[in-house]
N, C-alpha and C positions, 0 to 999 in steps of 0.2 A: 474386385480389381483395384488396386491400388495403382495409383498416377497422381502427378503433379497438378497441383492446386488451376482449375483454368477460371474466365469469366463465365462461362455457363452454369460452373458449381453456386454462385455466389448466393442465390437463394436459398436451394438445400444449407447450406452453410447457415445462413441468419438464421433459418429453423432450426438445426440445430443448437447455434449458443440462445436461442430463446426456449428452447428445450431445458438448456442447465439453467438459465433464469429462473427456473420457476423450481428450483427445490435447489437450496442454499446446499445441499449434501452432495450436490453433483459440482460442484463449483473447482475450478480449474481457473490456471492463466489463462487467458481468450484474448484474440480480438474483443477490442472495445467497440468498433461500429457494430450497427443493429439496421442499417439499411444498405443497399444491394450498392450502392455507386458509392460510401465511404469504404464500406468493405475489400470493394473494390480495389481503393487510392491504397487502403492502410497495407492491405496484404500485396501488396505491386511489387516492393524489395524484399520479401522473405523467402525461407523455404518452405514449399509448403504442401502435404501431400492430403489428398484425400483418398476413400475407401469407398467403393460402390459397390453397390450389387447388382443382378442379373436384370433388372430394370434401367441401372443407370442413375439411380439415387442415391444420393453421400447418404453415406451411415456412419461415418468418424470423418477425421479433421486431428491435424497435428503441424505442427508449424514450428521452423525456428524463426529468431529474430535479434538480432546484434544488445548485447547486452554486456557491459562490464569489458572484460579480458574474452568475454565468448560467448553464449549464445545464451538467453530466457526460450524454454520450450511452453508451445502453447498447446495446450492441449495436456496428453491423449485426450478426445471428445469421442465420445460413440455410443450409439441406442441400441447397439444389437450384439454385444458380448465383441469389440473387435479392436477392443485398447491395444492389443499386445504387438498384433499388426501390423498396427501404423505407428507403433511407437519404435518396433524394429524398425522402421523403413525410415523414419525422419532422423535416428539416429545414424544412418547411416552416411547421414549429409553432411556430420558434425564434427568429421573427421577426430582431430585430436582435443579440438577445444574444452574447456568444460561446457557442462551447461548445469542452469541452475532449475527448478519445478518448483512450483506450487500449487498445492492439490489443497482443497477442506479435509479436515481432523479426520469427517463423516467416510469419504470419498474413497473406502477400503478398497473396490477395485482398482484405481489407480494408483491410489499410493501401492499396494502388491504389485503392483506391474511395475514401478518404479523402481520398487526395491529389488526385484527380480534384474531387472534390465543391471543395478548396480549402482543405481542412485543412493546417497547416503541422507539421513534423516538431519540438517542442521539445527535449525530450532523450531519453533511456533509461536505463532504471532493470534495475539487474542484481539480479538476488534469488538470493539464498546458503542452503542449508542444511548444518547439520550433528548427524548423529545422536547419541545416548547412547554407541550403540558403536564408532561413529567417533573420540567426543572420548576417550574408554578405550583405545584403541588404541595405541603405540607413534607408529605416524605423526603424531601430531597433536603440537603443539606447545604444552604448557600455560604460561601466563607467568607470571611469579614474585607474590609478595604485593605487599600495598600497601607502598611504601617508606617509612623510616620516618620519622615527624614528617608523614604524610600522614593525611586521617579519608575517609571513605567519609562524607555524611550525606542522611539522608531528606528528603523532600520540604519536612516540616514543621519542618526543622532550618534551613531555610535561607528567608532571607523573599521575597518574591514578587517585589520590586520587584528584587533579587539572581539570581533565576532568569530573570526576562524580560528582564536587561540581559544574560546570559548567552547563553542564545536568540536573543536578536537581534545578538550578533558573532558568533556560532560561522558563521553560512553565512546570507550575504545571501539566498536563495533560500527561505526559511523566514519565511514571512509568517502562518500559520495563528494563532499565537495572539499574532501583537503586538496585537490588538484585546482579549487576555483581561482583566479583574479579579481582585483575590484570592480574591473567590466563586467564579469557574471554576477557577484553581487551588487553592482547598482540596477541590471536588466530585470537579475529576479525580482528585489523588491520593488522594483519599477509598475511591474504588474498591479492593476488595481484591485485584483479578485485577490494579494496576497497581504498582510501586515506581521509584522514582526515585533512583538512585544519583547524587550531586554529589561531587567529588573535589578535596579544600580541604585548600590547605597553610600555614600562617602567616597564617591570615584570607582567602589568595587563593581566588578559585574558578576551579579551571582546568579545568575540563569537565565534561560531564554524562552518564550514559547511562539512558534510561525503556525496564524491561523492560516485555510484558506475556503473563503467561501464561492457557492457554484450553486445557482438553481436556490432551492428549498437549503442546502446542504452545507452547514459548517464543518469543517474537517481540518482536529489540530494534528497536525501536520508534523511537528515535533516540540517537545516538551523537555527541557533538560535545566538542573542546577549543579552547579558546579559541586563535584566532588568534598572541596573543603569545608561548604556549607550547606551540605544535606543533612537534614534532621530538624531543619528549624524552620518550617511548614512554608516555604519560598515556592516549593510547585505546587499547593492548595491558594498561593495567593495566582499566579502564573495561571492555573487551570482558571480561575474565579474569572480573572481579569478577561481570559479568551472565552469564556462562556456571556459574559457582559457584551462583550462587541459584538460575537456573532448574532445575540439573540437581540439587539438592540436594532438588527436589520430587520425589517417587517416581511421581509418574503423568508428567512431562515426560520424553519418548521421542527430541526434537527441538528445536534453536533454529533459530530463521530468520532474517536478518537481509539488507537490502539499500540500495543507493548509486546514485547519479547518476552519468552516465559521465564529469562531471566532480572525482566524488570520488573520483581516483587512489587515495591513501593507505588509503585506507577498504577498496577492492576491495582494494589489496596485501595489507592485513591480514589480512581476511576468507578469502584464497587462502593466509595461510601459516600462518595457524590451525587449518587443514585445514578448511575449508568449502567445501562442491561449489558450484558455479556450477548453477543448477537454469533459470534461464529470463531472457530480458531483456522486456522491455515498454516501447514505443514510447509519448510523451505526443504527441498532438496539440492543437492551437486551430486555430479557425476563429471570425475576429473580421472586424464586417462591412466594415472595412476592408482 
């Protein structure tokens, strides 16, 4: 039976996204909570349906949730062959909007049932990690200091209108925050868990990297040099520099970091910095045209 997401489901639920937890090839957009009353709060404003069986136990989970111009779907999620069902049914909440998916590379049942339903494949995204005693190790290859006549500067070193002209030539594909004010940019770098390294030589600014760390967990967040001066090793100093902070915190165990399969340069680096390749993730849309 197929019905709208209620409070009673909310355990079968955590069972199952700790179901896809545990094999990186099931991996889907989900909810991020993993206990019954966050779960709860996060899934309160979505769409959201589940699928039972003759017991009354969720055996899938699909979900919309305001995204963009229209909706991120969460899910298809299901242990018993029953993607297709609950992905017909939550689309049909979605009326005209797009929506966008994200499924693992692995994740053939669902990406088929995406591309079925009429989702189209946009690109893929590789995500890289690298440990404490990885980058310690011998094999790994650490890149020299800033060069000199070069500054590292903070968020609030450098003005806004400098950082979004920034952002918006690094990688045409980077739309999130040409809409920001200087309010959103002083809020975000406001945060303590985020830093913002910009790498300015004679007043130029020639790239940028925004670490952010959580737990155990470094994650560069974005990494970009400017167009005019790529080729002349600015994101191996940029990467260096954000690997030096993150690991200079005595609880960070781990950096993460990941690229579009159009960012060649970025994966090359990432691979000869000694970063493992840990998983790819497939972007779809489905626009009503």
């Amino acid at each position: 039976m197929l019905r709208p997401l209620q409070a009673a489901d909310a355990h079968d639920v955590v069972t199952l996204l700790e179901w896809m937890d545990a094999h990186p090839e099931r991996e889907v957009f989900a909810p991020v909570a993993r206990e019954l009353e966050d779960l709860r709060w996060e899934c309160e404003d979505k769409k959201s349906l589940v699928y039972l069986d003759d017991l009354g136990t969720v055996r899938a989970y699909a979900g919309l949730t305001r995204y963009k111009e229209g909706y991120v779907l969460e899910g298809p999620l299901s242990r018993g062959g029953l993607v297709e069902p609950v992905l017909r049914g939550i689309l049909e909440h979605a009326g005209n909007d797009p929506i966008y998916a994200f499924a693992a590379k692995a994740n053939r049942g669902v990406r088929d049932a995406l591309e079925t339903a009429g989702f189209g494949a946009m690109h893929g995204t590789d995500f890289f990690k690298l440990s404490r005693r990885e980058l310690s190790s011998k094999q790994v290859r650490v890149w020299p200091e800033i060069p000199q006549n070069f500054r590292l500067l903070p968020a609030f070193k450098v003005r806004f209108e400098d950082y979004l002209e920034l952002y918006r030539s690094s990688e045409d594909v980077w739309t999130e925050r040409l809409h920001w004010r200087e309010d959103d940019y002083k809020r975000h770098f406001a945060r303590p868990e985020l830093s913002l390294m910009v790498l300015e030589n004679r007043g130029d600014l020639l790239g940028f990297a925004e670490l952010e760390t959580e737990g155990q967990t470094g994650t560069l967040a974005y990494l970009a040099v400017h167009p005019v001066h790529r080729g002349k090793g600015y994101g191996r100093v940029l990467l260096n520099q954000a690997l030096r902070e993150a690991f200079n915190q005595p609880d960070v165990m781990e950096f993460r970091a990941r690229a579009h399969d159009h960012e060649g340069a970025a994966r090359r680096l990432y691979k000869r910095t000694g970063f493992e390749l840990e998983r790819t993730v497939i972007t779809y849309l489905l626009e009503d045209d």
